[in-house]
Structure formats: C-alpha cells, structure tokens
N, CA, C and O atoms as CSV, one atom per row, in Angstrom:
chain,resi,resn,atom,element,x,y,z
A,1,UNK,N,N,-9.827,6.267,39.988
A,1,UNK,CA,C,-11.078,6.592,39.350
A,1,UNK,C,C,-11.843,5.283,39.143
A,1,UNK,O,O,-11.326,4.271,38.671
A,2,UNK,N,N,-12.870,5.366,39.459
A,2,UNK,CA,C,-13.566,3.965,39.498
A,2,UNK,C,C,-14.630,3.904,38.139
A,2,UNK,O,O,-15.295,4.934,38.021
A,3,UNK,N,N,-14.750,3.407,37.651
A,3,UNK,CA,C,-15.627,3.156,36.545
A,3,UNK,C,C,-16.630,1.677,36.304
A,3,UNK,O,O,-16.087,0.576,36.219
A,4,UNK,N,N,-18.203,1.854,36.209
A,4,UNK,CA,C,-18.795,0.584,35.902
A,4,UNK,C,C,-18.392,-0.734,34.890
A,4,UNK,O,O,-18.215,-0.374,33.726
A,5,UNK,N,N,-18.302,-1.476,35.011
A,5,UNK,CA,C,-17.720,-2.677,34.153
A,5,UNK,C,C,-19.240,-3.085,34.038
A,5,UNK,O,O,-19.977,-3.148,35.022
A,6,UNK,N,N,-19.724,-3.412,32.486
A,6,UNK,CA,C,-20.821,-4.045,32.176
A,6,UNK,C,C,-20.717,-5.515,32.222
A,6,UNK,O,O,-21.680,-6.198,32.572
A,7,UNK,N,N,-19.811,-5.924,31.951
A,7,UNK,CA,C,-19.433,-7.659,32.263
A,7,UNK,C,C,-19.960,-7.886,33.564
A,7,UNK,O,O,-21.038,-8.409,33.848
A,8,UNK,N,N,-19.025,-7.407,34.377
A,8,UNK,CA,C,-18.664,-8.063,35.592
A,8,UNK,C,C,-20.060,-7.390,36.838
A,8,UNK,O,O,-20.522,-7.841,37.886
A,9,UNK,N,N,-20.402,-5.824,35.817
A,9,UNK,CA,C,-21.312,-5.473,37.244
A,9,UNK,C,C,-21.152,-5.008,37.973
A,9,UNK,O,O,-22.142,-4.751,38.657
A,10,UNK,N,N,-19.862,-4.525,38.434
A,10,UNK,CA,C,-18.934,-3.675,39.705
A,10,UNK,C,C,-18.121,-2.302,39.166
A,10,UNK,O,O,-17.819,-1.854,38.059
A,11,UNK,N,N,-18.012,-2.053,39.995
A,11,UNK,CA,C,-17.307,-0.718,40.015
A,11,UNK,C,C,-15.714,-1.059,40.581
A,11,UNK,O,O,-15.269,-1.263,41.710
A,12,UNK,N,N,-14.951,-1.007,38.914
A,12,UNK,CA,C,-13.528,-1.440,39.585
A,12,UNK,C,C,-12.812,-0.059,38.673
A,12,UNK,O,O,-13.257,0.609,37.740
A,13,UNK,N,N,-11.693,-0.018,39.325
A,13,UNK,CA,C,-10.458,0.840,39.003
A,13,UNK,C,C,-10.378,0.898,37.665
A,13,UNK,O,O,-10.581,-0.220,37.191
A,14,UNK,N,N,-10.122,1.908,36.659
A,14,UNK,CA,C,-10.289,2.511,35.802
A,14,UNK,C,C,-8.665,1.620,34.898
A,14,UNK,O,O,-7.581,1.765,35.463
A,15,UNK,N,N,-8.709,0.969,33.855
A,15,UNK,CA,C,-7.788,0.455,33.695
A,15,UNK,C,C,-7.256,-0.894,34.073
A,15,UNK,O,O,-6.190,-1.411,33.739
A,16,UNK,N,N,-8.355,-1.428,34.950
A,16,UNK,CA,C,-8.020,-2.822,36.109
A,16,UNK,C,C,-7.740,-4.069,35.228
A,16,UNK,O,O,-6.844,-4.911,35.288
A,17,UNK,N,N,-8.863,-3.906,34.337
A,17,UNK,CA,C,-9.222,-5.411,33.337
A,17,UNK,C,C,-8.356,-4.201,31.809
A,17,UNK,O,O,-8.735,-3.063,31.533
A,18,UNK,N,N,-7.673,-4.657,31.403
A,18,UNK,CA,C,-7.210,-4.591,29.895
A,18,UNK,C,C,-7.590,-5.989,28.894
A,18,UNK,O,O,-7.626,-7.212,29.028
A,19,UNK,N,N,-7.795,-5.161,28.025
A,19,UNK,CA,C,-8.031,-6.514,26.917
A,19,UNK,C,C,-7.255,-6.117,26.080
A,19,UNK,O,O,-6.952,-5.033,25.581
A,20,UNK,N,N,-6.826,-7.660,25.944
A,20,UNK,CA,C,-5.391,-7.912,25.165
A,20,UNK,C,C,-6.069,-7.536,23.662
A,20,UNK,O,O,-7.200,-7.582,23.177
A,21,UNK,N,N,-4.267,-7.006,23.056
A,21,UNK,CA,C,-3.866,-6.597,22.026
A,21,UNK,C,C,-3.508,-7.956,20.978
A,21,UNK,O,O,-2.614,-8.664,21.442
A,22,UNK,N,N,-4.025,-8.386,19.747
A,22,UNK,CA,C,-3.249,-9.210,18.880
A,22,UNK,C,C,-2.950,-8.679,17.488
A,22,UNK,O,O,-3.581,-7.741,17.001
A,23,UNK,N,N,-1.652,-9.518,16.670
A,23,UNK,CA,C,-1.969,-8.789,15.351
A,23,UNK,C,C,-1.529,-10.277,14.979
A,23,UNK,O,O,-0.739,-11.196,15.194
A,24,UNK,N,N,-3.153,-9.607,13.924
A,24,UNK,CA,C,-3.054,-11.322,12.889
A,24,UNK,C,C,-2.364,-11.082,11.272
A,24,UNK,O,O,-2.372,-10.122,10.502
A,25,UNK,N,N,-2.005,-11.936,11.232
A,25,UNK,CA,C,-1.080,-11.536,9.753
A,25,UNK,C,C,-1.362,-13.069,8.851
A,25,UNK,O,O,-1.983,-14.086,9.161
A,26,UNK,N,N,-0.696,-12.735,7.787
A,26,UNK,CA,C,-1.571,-13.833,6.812
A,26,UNK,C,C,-0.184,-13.228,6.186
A,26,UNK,O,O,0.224,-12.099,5.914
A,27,UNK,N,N,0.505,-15.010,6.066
A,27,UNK,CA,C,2.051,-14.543,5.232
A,27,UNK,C,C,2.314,-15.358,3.512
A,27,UNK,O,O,3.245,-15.248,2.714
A,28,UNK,N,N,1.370,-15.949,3.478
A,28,UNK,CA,C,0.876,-17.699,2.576
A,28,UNK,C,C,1.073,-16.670,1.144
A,28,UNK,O,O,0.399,-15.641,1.099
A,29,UNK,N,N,1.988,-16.990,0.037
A,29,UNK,CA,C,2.075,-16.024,-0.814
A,29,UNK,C,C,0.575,-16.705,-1.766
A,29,UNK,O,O,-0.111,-16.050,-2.551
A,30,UNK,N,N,0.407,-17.964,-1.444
A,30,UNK,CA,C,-1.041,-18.456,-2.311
A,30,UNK,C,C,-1.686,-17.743,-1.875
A,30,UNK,O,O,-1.794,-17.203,-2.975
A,31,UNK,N,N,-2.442,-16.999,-1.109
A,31,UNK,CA,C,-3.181,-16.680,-0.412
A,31,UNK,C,C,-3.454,-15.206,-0.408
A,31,UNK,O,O,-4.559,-14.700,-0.609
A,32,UNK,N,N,-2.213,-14.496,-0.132
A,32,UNK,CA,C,-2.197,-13.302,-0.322
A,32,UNK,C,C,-1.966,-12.508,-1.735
A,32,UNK,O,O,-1.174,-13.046,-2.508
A,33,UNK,N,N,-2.379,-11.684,-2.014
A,33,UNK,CA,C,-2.174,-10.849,-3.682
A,33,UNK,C,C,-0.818,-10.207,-3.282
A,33,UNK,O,O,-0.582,-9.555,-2.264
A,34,UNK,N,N,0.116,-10.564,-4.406
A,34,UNK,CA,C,1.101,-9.761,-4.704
A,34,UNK,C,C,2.261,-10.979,-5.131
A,34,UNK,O,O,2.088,-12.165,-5.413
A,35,UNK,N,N,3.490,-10.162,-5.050
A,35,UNK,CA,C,4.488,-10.926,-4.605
A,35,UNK,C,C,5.202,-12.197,-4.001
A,35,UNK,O,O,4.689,-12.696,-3.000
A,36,UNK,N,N,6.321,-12.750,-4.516
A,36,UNK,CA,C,6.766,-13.486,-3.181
A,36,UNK,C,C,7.226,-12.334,-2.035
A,36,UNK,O,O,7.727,-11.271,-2.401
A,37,UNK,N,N,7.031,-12.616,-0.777
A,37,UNK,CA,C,6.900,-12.218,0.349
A,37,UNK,C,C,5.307,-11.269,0.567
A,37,UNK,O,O,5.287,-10.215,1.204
A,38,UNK,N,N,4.441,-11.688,0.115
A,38,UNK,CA,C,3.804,-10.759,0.672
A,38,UNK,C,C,2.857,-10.950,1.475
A,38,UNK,O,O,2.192,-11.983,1.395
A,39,UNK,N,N,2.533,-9.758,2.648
A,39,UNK,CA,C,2.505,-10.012,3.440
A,39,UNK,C,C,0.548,-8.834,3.785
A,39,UNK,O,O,0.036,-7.913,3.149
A,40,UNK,N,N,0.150,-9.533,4.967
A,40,UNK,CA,C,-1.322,-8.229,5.060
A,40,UNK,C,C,-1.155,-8.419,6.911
A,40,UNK,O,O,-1.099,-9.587,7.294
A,41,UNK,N,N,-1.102,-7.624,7.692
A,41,UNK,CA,C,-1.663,-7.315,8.943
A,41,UNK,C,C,-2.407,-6.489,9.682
A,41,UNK,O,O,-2.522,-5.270,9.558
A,42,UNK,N,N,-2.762,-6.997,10.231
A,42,UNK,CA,C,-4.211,-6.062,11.190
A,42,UNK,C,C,-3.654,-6.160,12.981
A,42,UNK,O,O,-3.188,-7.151,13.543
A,43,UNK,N,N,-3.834,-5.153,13.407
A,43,UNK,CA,C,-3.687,-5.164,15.013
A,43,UNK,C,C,-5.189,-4.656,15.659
A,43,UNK,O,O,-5.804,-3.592,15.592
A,44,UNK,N,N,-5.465,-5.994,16.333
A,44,UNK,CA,C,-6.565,-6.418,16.714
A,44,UNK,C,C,-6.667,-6.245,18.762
A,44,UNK,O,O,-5.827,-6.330,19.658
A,45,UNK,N,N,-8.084,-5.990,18.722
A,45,UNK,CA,C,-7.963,-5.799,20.211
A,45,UNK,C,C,-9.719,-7.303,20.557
A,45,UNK,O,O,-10.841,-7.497,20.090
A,46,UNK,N,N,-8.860,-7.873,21.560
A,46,UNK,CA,C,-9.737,-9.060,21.451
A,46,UNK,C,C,-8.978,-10.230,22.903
A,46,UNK,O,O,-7.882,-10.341,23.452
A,47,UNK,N,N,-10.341,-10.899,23.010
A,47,UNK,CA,C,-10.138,-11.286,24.692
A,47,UNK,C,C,-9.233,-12.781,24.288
A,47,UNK,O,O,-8.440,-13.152,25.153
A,48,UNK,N,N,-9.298,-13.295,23.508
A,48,UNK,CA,C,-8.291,-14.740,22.723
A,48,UNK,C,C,-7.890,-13.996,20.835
A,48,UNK,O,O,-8.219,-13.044,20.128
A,49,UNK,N,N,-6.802,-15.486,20.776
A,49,UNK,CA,C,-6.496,-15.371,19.609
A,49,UNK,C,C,-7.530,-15.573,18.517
A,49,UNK,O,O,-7.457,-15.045,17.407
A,50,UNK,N,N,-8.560,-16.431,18.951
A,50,UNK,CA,C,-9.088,-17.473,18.052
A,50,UNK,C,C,-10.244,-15.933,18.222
A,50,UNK,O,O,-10.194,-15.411,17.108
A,51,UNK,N,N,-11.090,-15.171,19.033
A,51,UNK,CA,C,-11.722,-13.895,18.882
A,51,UNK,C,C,-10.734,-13.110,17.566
A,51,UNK,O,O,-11.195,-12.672,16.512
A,52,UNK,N,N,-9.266,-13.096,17.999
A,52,UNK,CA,C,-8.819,-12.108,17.070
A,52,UNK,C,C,-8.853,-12.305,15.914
A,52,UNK,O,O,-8.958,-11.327,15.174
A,53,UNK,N,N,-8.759,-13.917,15.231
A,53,UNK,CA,C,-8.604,-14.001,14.170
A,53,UNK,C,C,-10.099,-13.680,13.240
A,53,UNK,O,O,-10.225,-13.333,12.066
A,54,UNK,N,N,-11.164,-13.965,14.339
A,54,UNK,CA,C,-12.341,-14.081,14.188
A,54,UNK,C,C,-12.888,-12.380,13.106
A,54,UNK,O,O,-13.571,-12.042,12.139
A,55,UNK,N,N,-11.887,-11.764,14.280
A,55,UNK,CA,C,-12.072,-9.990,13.729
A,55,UNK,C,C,-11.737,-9.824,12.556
A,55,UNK,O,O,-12.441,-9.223,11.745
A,56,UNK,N,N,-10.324,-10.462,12.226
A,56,UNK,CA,C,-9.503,-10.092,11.384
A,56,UNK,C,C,-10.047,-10.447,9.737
A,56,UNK,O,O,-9.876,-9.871,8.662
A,57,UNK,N,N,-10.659,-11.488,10.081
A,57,UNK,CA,C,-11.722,-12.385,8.625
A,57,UNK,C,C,-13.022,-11.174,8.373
A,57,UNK,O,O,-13.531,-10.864,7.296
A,58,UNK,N,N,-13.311,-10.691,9.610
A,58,UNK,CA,C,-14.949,-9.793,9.138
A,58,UNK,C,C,-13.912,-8.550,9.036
A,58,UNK,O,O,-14.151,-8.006,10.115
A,59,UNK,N,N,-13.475,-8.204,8.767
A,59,UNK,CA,C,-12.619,-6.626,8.477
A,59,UNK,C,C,-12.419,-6.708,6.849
A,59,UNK,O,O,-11.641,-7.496,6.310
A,60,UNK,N,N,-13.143,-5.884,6.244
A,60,UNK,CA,C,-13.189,-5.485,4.583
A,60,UNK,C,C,-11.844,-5.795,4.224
A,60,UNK,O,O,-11.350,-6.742,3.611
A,61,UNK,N,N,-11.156,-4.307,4.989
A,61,UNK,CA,C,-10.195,-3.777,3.877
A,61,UNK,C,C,-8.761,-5.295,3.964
A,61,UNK,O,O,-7.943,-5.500,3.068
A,62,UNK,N,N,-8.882,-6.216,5.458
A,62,UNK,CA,C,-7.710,-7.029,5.905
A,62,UNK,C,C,-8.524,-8.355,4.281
A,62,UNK,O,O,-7.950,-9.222,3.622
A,63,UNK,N,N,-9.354,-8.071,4.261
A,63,UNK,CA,C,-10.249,-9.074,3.094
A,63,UNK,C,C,-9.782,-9.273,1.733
A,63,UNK,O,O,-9.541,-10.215,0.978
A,64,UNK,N,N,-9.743,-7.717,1.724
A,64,UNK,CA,C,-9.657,-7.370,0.406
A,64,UNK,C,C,-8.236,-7.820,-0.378
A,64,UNK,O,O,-8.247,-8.090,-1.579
A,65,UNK,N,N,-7.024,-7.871,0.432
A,65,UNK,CA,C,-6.074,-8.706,0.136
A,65,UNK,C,C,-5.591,-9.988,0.222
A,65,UNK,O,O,-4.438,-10.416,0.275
A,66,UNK,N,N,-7.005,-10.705,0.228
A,66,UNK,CA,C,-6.740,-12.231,0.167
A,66,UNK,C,C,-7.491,-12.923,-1.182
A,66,UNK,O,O,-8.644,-12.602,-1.469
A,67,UNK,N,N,-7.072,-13.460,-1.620
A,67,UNK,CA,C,-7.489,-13.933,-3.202
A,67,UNK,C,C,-8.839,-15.058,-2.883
A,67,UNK,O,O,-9.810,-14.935,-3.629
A,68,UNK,N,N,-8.888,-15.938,-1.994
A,68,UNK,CA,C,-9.709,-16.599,-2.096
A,68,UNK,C,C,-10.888,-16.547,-0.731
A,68,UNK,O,O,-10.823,-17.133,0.349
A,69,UNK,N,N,-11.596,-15.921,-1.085
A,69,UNK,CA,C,-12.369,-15.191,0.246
A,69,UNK,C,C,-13.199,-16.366,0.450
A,69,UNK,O,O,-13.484,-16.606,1.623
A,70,UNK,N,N,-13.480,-16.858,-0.110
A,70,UNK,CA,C,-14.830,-18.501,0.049
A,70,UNK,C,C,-14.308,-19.220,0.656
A,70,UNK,O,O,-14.736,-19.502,1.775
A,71,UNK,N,N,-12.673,-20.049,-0.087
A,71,UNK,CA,C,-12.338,-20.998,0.401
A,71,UNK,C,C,-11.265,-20.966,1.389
A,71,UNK,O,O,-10.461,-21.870,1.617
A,72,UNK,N,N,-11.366,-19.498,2.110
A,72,UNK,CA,C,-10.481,-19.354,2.731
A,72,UNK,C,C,-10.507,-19.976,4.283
A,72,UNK,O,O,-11.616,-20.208,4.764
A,73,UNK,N,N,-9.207,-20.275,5.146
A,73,UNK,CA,C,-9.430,-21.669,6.303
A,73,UNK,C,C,-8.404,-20.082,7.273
A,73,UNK,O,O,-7.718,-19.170,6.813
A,74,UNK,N,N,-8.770,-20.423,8.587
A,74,UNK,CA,C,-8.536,-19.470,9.532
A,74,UNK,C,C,-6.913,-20.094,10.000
A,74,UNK,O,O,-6.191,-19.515,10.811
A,75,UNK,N,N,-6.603,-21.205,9.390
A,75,UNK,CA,C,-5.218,-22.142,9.639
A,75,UNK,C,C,-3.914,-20.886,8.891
A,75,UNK,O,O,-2.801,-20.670,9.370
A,76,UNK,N,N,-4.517,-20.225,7.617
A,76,UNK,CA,C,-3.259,-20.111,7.578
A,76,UNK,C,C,-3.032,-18.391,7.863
A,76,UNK,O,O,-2.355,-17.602,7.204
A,77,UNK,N,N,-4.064,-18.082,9.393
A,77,UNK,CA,C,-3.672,-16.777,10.234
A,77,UNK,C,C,-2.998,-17.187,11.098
A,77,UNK,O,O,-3.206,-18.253,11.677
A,78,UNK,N,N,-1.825,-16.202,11.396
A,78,UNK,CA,C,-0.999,-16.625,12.884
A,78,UNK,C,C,-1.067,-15.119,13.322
A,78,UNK,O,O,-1.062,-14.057,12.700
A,79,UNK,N,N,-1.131,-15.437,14.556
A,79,UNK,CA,C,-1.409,-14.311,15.886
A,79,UNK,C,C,-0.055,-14.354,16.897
A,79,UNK,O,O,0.436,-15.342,17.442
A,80,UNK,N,N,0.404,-12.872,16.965
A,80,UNK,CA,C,1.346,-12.825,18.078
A,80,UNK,C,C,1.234,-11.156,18.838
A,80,UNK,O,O,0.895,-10.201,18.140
A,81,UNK,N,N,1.430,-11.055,19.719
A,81,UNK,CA,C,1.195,-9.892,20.543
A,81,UNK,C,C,2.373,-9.041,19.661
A,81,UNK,O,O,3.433,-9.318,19.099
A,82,UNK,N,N,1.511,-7.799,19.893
A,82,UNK,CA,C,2.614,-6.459,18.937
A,82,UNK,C,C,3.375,-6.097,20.062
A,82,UNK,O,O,3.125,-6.359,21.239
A,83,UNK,N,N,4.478,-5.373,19.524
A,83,UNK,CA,C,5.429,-4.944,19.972
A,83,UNK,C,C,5.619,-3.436,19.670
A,83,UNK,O,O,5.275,-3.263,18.501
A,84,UNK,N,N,5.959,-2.455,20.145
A,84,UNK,CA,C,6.164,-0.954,19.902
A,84,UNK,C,C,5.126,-0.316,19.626
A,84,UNK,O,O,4.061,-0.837,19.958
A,85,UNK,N,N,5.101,1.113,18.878
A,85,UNK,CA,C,4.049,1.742,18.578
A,85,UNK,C,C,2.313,1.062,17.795
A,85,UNK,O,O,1.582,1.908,17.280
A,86,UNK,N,N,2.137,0.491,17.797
A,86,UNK,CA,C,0.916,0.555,16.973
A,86,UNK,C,C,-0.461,0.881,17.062
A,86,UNK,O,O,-0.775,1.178,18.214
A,87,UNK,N,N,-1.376,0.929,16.258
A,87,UNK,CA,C,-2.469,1.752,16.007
A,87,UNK,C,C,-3.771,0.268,15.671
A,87,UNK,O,O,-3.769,-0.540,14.742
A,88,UNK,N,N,-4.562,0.376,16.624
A,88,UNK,CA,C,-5.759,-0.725,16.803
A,88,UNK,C,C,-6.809,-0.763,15.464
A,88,UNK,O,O,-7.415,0.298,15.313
A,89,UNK,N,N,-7.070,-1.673,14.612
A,89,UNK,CA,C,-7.688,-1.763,13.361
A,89,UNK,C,C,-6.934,-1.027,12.349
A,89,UNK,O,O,-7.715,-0.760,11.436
A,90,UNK,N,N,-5.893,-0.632,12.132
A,90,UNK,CA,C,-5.024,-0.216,10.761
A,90,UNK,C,C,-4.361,-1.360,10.340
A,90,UNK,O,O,-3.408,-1.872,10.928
A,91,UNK,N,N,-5.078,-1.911,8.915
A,91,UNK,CA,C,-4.211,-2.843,7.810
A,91,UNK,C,C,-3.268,-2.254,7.470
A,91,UNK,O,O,-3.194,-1.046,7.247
A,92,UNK,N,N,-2.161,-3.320,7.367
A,92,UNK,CA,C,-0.663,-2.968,6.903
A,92,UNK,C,C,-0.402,-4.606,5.781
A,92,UNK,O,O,-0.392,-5.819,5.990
A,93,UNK,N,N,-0.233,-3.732,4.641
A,93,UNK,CA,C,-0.034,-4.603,3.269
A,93,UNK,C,C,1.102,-4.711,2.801
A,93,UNK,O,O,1.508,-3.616,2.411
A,94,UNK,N,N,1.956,-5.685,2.623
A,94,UNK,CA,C,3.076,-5.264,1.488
A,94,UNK,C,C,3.016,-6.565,0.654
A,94,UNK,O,O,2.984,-7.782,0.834
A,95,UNK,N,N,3.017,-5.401,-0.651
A,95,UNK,CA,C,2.838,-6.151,-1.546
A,95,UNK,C,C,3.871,-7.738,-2.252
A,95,UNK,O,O,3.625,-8.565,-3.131
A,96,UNK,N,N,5.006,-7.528,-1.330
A,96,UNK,CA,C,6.238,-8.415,-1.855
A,96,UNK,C,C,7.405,-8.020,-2.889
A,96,UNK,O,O,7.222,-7.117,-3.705
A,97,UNK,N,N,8.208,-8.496,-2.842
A,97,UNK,CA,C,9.459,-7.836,-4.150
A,97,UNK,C,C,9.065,-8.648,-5.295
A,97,UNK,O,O,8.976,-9.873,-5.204
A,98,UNK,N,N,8.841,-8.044,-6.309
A,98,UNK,CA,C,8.608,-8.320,-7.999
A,98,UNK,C,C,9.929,-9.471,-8.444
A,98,UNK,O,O,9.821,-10.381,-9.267
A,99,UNK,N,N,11.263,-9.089,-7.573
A,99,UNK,CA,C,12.137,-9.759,-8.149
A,99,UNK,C,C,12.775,-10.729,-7.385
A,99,UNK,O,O,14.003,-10.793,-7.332
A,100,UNK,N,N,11.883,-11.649,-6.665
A,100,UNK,CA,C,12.156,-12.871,-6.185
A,100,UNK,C,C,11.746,-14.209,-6.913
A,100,UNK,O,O,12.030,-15.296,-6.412
C-alpha cells in the first residue's frame, strides 16, 4: 500500500519510514515529588532523544510531577527505547516507598 510522505514528497510503502519510540523518565528524588525512589515516565514518539526529551518537558501532566518547573535542566532526563507493551503519551508515576 503506498501512501504520500509529506517530508520527503514521494509515495513510499506504507510503514517504510517508522519513527522511533523513546521513554523519558526523570529518577532525581530532588526533583521528583514523593518518596525515595520516585520515579515519573512518559513514552514518547520522536525522530532523536534530545526531540523526545523536548516532548516530555511541554507535556502537563509528565510536569506536574516535578517540583521545580523554572529551574528545571533537561540533564537530569534519561532516554532509553521501551521494551514490551506500551502505550504512546501515557505518564507513569510512582510515588516511592514512605519507608526508605
């Protein structure tokens, strides 16, 4: 099945070009609300890391669990390709164990 590509201008195979999958996570317990261990991720669809992290900062709800939204530095996101089932723009929060 051939389909137009607006990038490129051509008519290529349906599926040809994929754009990569990332999930950025933010593990910094300064940083994040909760717990020690806690943790916020987003699975991001984006052509680099440095695009993904880009997403992951303008996304509300991935926002909303970081304490310092002003002075916050894109250093302490790390990006790695997902693995198994997951679902594109769903935040995943945990709050950390109370008794660490």
């Amino acid at each position: 099945m051939k389909v137009f590509n607006t990038k490129t201008k051509k008519n290529e195979d349906l599926f040809e070009t994929l754009i990569p999958t990332f999930t950025v996570c933010c593990t910094n317990d300064n940083i994040v609300e909760g717990y020690k261990g806690c943790a916020v991720y987003i699975n991001v669809s984006a052509e680099n890391e440095e695009l993904a992290k880009n997403i992951a900062i303008t996304n509300e709800e991935f926002m909303s669990h970081i304490h310092d939204k002003d002075g916050f530095d894109k250093k302490y996101l790390q990006t790695f390709k997902p693995t198994g089932n997951y679902v594109i723009g769903r935040v995943e929060y945990f709050e950390g164990d109370p008794r660490l």
